[in-house]
N, CA, C and O atoms as a GROMACS GRO file, in nm:
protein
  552
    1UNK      N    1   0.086  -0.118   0.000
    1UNK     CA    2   0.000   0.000   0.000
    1UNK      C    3   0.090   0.124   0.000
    1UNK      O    4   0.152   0.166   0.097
    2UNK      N    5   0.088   0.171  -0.112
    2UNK     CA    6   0.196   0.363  -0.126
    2UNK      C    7   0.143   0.425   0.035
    2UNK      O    8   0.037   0.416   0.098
    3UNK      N    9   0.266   0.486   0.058
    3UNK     CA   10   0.262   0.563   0.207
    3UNK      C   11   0.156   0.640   0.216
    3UNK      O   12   0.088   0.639   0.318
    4UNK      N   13   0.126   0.721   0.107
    4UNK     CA   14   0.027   0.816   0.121
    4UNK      C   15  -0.134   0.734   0.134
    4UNK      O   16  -0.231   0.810   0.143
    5UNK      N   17  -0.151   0.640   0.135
    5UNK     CA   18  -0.277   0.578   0.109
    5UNK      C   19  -0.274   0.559   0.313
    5UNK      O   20  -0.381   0.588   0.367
    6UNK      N   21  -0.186   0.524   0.384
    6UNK     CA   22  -0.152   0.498   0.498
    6UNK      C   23  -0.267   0.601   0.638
    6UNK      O   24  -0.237   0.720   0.638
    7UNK      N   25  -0.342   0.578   0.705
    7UNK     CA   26  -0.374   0.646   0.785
    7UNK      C   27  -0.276   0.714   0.871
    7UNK      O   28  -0.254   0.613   0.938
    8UNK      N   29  -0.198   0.802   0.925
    8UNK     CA   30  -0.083   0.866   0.984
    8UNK      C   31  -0.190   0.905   1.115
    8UNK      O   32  -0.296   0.967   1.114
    9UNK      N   33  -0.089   0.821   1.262
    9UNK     CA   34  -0.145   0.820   1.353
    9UNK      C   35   0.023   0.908   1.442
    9UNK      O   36   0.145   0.898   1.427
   10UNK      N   37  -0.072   0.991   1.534
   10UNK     CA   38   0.057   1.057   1.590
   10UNK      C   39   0.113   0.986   1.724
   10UNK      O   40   0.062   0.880   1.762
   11UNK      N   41   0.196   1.034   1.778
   11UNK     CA   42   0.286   0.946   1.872
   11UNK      C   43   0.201   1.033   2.014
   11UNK      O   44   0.157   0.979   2.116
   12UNK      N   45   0.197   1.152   1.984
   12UNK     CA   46   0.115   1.179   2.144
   12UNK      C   47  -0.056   1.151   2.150
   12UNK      O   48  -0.136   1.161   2.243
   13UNK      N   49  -0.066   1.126   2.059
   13UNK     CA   50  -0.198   1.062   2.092
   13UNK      C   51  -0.199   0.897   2.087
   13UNK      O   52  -0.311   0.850   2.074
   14UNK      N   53  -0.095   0.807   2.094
   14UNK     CA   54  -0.081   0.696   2.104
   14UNK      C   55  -0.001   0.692   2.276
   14UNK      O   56  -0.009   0.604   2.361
   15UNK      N   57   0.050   0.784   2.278
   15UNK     CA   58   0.116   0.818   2.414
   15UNK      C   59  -0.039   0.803   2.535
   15UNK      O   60  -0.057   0.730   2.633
   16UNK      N   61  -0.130   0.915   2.466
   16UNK     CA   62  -0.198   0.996   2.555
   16UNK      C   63  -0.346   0.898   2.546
   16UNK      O   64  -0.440   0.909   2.625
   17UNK      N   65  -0.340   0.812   2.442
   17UNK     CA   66  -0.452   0.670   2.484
   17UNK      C   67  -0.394   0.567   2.569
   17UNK      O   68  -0.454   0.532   2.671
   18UNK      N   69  -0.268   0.508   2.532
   18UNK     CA   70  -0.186   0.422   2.647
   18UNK      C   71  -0.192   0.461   2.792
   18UNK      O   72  -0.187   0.381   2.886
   19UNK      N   73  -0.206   0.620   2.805
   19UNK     CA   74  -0.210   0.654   2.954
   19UNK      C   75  -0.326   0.633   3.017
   19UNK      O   76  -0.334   0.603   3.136
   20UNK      N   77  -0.421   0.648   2.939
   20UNK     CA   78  -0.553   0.629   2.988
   20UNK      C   79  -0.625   0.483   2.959
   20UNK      O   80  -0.742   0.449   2.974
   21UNK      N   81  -0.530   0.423   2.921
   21UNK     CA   82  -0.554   0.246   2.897
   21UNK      C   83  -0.533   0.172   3.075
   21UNK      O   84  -0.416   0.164   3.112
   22UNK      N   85  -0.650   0.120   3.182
   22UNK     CA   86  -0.615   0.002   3.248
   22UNK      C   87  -0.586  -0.105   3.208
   22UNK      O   88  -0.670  -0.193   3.188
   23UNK      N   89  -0.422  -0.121   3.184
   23UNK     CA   90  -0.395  -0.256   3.178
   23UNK      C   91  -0.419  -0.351   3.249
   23UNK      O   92  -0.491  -0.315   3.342
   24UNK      N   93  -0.388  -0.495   3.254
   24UNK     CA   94  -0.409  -0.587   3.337
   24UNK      C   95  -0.272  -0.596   3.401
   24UNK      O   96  -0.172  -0.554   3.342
   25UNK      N   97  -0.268  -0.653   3.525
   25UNK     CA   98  -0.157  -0.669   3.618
   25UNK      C   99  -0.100  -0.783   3.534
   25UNK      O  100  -0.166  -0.876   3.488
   26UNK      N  101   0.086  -0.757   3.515
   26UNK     CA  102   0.120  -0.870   3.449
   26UNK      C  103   0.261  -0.890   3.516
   26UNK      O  104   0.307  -0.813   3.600
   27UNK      N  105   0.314  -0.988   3.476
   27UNK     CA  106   0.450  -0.997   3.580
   27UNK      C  107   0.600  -0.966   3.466
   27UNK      O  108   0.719  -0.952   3.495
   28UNK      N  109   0.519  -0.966   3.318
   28UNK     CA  110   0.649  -0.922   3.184
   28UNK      C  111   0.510  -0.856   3.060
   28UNK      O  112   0.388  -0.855   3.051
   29UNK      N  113   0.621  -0.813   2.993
   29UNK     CA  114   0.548  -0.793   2.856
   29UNK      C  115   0.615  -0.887   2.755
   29UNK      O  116   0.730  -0.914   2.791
   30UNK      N  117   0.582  -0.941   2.651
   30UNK     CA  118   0.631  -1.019   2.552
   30UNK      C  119   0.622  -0.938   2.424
   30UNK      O  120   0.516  -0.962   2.366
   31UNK      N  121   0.696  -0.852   2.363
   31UNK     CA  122   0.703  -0.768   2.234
   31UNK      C  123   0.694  -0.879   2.092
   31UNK      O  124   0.771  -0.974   2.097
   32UNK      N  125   0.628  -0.871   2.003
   32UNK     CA  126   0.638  -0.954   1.916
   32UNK      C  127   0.709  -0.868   1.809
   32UNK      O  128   0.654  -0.766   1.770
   33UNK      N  129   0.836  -0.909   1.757
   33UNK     CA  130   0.887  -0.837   1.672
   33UNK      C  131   0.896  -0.882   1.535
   33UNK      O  132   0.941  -0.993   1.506
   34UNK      N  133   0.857  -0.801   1.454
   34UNK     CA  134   0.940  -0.645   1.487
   34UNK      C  135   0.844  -0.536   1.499
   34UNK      O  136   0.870  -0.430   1.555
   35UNK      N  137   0.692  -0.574   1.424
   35UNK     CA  138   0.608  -0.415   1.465
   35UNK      C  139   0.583  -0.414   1.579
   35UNK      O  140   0.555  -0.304   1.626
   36UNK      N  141   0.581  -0.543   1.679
   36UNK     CA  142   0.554  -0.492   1.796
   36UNK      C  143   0.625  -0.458   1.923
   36UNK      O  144   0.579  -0.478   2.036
   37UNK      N  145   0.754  -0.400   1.891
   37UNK     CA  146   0.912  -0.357   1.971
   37UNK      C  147   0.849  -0.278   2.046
   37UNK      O  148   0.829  -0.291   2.167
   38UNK      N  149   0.815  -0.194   1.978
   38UNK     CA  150   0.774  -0.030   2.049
   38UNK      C  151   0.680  -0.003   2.110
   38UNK      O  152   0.675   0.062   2.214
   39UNK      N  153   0.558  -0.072   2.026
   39UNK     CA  154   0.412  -0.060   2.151
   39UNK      C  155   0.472  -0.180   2.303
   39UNK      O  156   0.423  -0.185   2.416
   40UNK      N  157   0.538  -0.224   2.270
   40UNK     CA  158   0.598  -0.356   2.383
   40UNK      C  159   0.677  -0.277   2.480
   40UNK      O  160   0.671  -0.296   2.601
   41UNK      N  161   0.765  -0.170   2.412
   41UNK     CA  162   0.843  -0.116   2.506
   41UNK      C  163   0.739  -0.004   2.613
   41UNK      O  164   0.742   0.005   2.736
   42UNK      N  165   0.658   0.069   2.518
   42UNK     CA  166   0.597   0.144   2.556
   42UNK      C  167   0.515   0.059   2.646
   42UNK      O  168   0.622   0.098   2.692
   43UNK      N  169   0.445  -0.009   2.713
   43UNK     CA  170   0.356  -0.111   2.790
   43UNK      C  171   0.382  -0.132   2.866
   43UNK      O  172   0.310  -0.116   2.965
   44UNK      N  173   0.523  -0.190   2.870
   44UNK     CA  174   0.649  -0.252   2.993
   44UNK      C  175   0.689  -0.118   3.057
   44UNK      O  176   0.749  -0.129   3.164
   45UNK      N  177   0.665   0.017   3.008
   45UNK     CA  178   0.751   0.108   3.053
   45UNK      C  179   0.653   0.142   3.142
   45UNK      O  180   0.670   0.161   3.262
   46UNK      N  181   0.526   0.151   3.068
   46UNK     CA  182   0.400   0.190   3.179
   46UNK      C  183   0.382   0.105   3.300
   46UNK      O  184   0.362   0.129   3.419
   47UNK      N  185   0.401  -0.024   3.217
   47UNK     CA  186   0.345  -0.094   3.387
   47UNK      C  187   0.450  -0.140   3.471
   47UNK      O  188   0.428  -0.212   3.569
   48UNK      N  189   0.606  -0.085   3.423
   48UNK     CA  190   0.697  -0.125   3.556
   48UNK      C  191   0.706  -0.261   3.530
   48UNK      O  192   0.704  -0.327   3.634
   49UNK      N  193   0.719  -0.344   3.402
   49UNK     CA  194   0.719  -0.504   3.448
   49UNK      C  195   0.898  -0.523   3.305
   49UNK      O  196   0.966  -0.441   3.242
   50UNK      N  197   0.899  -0.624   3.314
   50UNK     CA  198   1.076  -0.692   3.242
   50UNK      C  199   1.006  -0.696   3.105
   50UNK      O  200   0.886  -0.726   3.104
   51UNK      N  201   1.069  -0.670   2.992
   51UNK     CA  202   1.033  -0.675   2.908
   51UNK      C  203   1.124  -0.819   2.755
   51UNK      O  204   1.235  -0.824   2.701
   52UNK      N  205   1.037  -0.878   2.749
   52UNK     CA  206   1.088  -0.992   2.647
   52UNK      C  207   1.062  -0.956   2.518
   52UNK      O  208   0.957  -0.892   2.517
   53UNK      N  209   1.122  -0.969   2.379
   53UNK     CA  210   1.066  -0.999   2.275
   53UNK      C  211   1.084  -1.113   2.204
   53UNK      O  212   1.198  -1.160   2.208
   54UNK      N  213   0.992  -1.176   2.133
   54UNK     CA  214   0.934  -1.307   2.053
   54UNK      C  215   0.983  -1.255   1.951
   54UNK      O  216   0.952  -1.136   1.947
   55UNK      N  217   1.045  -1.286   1.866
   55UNK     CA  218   1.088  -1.272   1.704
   55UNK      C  219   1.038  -1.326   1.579
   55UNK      O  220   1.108  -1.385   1.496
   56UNK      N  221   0.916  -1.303   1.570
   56UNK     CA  222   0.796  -1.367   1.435
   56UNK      C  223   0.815  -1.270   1.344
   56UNK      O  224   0.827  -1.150   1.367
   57UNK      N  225   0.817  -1.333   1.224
   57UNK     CA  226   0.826  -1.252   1.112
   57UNK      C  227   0.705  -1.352   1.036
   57UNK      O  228   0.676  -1.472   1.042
   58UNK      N  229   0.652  -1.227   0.961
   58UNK     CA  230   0.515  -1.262   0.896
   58UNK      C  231   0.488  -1.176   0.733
   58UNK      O  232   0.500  -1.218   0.618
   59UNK      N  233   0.455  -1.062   0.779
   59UNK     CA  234   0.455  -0.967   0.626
   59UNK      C  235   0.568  -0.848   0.705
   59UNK      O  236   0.608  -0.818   0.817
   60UNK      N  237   0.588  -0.800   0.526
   60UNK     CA  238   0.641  -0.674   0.460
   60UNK      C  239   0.582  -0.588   0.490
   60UNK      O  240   0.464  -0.589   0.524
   61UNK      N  241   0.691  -0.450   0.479
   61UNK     CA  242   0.646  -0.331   0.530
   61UNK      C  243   0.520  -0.272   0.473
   61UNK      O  244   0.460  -0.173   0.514
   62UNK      N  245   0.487  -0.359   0.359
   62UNK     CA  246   0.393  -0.335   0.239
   62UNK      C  247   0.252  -0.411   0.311
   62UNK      O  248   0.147  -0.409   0.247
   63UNK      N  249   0.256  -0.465   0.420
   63UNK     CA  250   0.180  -0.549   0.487
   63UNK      C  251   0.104  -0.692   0.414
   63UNK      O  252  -0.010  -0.740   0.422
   64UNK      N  253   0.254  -0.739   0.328
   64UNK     CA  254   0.198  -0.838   0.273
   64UNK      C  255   0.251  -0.992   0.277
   64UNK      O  256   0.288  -1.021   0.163
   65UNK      N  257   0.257  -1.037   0.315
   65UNK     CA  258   0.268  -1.193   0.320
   65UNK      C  259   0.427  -1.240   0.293
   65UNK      O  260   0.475  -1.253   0.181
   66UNK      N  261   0.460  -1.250   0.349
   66UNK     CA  262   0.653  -1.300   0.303
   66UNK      C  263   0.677  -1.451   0.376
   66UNK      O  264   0.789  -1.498   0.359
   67UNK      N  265   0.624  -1.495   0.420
   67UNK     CA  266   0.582  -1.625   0.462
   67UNK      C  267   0.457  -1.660   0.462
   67UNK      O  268   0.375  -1.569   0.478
   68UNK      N  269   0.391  -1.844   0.439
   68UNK     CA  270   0.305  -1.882   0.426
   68UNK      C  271   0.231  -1.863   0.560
   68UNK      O  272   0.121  -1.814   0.589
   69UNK      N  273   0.317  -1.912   0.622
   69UNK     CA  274   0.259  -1.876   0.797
   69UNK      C  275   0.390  -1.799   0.887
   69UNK      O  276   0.503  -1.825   0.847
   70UNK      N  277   0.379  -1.732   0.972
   70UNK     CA  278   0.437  -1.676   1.038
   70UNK      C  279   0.560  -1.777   1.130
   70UNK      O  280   0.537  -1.876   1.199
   71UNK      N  281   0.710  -1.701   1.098
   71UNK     CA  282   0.792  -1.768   1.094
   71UNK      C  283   0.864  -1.737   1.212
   71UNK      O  284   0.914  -1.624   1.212
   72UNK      N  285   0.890  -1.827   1.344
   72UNK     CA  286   1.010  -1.766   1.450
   72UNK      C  287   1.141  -1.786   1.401
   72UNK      O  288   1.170  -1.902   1.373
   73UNK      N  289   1.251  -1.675   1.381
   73UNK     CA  290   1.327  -1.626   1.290
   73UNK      C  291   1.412  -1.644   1.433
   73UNK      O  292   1.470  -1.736   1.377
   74UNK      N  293   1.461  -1.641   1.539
   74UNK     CA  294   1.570  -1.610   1.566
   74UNK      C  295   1.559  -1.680   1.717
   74UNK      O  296   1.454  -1.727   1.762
   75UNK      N  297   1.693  -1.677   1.790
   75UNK     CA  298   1.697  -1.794   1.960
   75UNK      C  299   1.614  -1.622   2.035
   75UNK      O  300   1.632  -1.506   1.997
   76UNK      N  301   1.563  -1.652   2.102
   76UNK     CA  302   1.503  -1.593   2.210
   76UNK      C  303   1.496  -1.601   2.359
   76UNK      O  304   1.520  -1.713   2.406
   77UNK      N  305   1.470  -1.516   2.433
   77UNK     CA  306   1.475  -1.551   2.586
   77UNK      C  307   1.308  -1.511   2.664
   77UNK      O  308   1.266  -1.396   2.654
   78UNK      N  309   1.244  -1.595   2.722
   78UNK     CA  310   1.111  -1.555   2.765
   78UNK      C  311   1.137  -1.614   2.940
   78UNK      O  312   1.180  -1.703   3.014
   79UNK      N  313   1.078  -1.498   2.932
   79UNK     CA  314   1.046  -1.480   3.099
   79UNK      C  315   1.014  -1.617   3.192
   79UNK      O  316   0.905  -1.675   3.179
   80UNK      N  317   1.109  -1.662   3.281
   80UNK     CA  318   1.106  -1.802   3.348
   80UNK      C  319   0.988  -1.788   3.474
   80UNK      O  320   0.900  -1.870   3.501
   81UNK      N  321   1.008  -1.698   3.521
   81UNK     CA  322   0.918  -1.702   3.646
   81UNK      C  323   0.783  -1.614   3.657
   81UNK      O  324   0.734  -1.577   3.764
   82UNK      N  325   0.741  -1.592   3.552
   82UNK     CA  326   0.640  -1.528   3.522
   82UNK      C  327   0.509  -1.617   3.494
   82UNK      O  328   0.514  -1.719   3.425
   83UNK      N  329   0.376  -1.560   3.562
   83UNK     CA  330   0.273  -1.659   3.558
   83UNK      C  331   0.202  -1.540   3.436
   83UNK      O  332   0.218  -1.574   3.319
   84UNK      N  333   0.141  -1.432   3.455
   84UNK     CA  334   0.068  -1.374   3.375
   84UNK      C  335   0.189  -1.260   3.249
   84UNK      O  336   0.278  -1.180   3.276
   85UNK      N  337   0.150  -1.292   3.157
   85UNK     CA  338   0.250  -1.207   3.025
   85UNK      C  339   0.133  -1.138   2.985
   85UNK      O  340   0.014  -1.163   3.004
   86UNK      N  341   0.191  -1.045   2.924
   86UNK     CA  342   0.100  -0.923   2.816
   86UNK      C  343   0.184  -0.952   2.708
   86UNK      O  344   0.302  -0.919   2.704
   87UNK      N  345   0.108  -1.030   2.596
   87UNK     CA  346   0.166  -1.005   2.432
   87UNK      C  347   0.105  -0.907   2.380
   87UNK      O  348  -0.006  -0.860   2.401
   88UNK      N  349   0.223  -0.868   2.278
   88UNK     CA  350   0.198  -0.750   2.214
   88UNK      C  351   0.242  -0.709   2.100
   88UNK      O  352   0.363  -0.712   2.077
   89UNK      N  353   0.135  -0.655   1.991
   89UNK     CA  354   0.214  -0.635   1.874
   89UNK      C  355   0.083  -0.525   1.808
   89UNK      O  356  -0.036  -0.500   1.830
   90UNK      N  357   0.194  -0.481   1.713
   90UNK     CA  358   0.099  -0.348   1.635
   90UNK      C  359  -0.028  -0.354   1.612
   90UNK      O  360  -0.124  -0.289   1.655
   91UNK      N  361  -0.014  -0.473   1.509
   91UNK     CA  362  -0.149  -0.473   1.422
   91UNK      C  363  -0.178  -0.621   1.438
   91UNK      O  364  -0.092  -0.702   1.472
   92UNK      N  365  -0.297  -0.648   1.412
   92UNK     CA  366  -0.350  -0.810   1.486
   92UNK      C  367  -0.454  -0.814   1.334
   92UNK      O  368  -0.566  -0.778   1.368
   93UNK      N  369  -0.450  -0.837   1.225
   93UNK     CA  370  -0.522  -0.825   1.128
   93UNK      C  371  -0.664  -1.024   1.112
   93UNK      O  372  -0.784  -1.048   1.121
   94UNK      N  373  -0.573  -1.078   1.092
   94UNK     CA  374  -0.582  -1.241   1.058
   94UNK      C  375  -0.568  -1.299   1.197
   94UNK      O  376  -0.649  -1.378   1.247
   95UNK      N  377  -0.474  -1.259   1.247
   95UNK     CA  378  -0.512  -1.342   1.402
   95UNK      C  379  -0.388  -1.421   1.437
   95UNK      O  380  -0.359  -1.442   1.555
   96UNK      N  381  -0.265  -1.494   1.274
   96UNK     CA  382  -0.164  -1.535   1.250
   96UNK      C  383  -0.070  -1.576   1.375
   96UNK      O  384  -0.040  -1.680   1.435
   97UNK      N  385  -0.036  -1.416   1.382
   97UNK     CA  386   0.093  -1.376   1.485
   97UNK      C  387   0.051  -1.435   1.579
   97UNK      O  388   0.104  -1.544   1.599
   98UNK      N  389  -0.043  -1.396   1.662
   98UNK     CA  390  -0.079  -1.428   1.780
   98UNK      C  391  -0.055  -1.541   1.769
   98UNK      O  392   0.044  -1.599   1.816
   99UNK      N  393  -0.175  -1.607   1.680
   99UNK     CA  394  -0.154  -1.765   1.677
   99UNK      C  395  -0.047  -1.853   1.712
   99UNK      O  396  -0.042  -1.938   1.801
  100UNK      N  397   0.044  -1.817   1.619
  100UNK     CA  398   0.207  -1.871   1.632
  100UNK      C  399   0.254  -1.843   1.788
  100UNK      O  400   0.278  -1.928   1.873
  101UNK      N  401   0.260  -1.698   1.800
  101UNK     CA  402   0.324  -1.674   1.977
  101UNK      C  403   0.258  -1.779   2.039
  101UNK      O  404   0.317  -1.882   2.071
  102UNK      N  405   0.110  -1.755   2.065
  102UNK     CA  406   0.040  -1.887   2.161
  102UNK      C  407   0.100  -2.000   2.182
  102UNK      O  408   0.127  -2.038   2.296
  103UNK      N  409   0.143  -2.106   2.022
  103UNK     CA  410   0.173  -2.198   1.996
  103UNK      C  411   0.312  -2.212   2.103
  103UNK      O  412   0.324  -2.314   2.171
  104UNK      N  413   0.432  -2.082   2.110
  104UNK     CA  414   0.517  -2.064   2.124
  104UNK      C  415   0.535  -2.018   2.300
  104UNK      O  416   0.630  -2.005   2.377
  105UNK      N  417   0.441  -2.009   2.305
  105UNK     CA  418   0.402  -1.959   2.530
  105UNK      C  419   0.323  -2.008   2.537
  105UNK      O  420   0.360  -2.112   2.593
  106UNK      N  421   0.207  -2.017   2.517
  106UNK     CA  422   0.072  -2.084   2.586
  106UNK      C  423   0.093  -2.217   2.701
  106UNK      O  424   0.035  -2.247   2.805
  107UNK      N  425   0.189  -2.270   2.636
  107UNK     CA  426   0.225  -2.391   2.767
  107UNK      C  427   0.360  -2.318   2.935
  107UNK      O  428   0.411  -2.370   3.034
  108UNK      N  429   0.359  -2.229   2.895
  108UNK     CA  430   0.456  -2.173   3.005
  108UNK      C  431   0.408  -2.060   3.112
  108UNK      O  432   0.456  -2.030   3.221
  109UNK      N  433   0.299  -2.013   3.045
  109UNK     CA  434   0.198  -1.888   3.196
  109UNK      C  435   0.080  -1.970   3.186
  109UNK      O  436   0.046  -2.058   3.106
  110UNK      N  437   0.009  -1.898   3.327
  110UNK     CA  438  -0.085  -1.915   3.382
  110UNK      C  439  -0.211  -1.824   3.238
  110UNK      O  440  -0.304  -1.869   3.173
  111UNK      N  441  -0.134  -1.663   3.246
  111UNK     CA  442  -0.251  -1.583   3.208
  111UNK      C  443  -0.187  -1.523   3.116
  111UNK      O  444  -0.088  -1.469   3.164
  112UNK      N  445  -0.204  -1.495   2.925
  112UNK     CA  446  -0.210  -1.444   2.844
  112UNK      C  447  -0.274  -1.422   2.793
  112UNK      O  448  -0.355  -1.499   2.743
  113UNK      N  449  -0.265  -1.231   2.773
  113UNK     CA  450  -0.375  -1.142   2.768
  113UNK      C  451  -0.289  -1.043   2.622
  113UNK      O  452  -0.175  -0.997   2.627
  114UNK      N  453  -0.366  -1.036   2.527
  114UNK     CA  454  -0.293  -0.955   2.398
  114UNK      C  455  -0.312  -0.822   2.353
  114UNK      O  456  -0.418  -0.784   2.304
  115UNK      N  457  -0.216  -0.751   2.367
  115UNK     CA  458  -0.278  -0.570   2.332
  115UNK      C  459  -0.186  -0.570   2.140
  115UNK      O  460  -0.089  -0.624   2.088
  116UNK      N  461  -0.296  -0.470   2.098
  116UNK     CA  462  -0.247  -0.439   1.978
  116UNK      C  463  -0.276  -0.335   1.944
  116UNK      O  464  -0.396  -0.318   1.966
  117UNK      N  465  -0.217  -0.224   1.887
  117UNK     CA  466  -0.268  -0.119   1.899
  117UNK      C  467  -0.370  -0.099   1.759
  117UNK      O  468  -0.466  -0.026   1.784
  118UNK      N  469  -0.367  -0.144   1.640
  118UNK     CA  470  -0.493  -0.197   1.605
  118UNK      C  471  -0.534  -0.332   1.552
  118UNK      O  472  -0.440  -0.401   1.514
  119UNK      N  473  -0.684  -0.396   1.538
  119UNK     CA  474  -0.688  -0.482   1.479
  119UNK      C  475  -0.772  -0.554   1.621
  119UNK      O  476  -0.838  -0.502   1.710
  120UNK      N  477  -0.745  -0.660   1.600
  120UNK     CA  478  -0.797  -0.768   1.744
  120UNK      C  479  -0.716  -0.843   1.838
  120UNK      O  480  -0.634  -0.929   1.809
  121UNK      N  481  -0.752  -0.796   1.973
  121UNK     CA  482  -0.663  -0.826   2.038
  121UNK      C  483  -0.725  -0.789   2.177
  121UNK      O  484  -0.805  -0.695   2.178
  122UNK      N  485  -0.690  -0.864   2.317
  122UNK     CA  486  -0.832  -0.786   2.370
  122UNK      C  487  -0.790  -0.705   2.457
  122UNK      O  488  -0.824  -0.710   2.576
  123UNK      N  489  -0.703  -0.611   2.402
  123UNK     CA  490  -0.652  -0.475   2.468
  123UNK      C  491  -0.670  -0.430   2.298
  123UNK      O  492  -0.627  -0.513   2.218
  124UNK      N  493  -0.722  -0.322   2.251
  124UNK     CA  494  -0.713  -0.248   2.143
  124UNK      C  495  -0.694  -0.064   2.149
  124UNK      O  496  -0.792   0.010   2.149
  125UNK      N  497  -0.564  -0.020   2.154
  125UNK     CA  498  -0.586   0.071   2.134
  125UNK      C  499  -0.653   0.192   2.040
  125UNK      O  500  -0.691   0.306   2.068
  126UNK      N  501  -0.649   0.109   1.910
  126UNK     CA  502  -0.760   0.198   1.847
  126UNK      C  503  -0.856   0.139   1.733
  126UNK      O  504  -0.847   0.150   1.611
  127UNK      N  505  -0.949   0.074   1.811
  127UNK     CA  506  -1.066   0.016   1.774
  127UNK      C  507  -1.132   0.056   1.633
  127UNK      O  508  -1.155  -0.032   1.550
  128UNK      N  509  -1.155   0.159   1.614
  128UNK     CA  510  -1.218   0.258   1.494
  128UNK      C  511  -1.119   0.270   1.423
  128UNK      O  512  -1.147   0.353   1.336
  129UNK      N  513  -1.017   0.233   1.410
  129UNK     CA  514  -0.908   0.229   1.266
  129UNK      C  515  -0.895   0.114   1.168
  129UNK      O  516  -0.861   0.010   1.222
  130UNK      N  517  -0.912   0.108   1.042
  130UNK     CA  518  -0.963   0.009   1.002
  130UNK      C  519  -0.861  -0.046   0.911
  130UNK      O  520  -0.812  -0.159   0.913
  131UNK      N  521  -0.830   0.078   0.810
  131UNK     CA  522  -0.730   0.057   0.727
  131UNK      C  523  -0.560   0.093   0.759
  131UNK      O  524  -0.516   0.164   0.849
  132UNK      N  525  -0.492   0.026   0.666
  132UNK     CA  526  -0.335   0.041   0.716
  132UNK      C  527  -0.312   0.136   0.771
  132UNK      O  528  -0.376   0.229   0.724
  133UNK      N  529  -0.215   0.177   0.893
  133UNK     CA  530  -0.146   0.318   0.941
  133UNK      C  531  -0.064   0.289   0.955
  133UNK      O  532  -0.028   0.175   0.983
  134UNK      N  533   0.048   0.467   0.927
  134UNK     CA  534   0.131   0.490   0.925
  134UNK      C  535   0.169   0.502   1.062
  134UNK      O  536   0.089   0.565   1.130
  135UNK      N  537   0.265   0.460   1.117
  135UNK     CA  538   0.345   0.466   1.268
  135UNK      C  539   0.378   0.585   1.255
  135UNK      O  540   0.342   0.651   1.157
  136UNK      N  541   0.453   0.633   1.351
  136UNK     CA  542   0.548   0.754   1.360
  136UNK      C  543   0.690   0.726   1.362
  136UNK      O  544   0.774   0.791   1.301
  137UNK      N  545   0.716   0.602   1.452
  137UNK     CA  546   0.862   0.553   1.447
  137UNK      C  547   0.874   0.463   1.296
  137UNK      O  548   0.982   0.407   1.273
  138UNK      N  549   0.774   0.452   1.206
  138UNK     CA  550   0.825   0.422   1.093
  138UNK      C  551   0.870   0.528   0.986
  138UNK      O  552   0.919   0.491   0.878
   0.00000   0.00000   0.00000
């Protein structure tokens, strides 16, 4: 999708909905990378908890498909003594990513709970956005 077609969402109003987001009590955040580094950092920073990232690669910056299914690309380290995680990643379109992470934690916490800042996920920061957006750190 050309940049200009992109919804352009700003950073203080992604700031200034996160602040006013009750998260759930969690003991880490799990970042799914790579779109979801930053909303991950930003989460972990709010709620004071250790921050991990999962390394799935799925689509192009073009938001399109570069694997059949979403691929864990690299060795990783996830949180040992942690019962409840917050996963997290940008955009939650198909459901994919998640899917795979699950596959990839679901047997190691008690409680996983998923924020995305859009798309589905059952933390959504912005519900009413439908089509592609432009980040700010992109």
């Amino acid at each position: 999708m050309p940049e200009s077609k992109k919804v352009p969402v700003a950073f203080e109003e992604i700031s200034k909905r996160l602040k006013n987001t009750e998260l759930p009590e969690v003991d880490a955040v799990i970042g799914i990378q790579t779109g979801g580094r930053i909303p991950a950092v930003l989460c972990a920073y709010q709620l004071g908890v250790p921050l991990y990232m999962l390394p799935i690669h799925f689509r192009d910056p073009e938001n399109q498909p570069e694997h059949e299914v979403p691929v864990v690309f690299d060795d990783y380290k996830l949180p040992e003594d942690a019962s409840k995680v917050l996963l997290v990643d940008d955009v939650s379109v198909t459901g994919k990513t998640f899917e795979k992470a699950l596959e990839v934690i679901a047997s190691r916490y008690e409680s996983i709970t998923t924020f995305v800042l859009k798309g589905k996920g059952d933390y959504v920061l912005f519900p009413e956005i439908k089509p592609c957006v432009r980040w700010p750190w992109l």
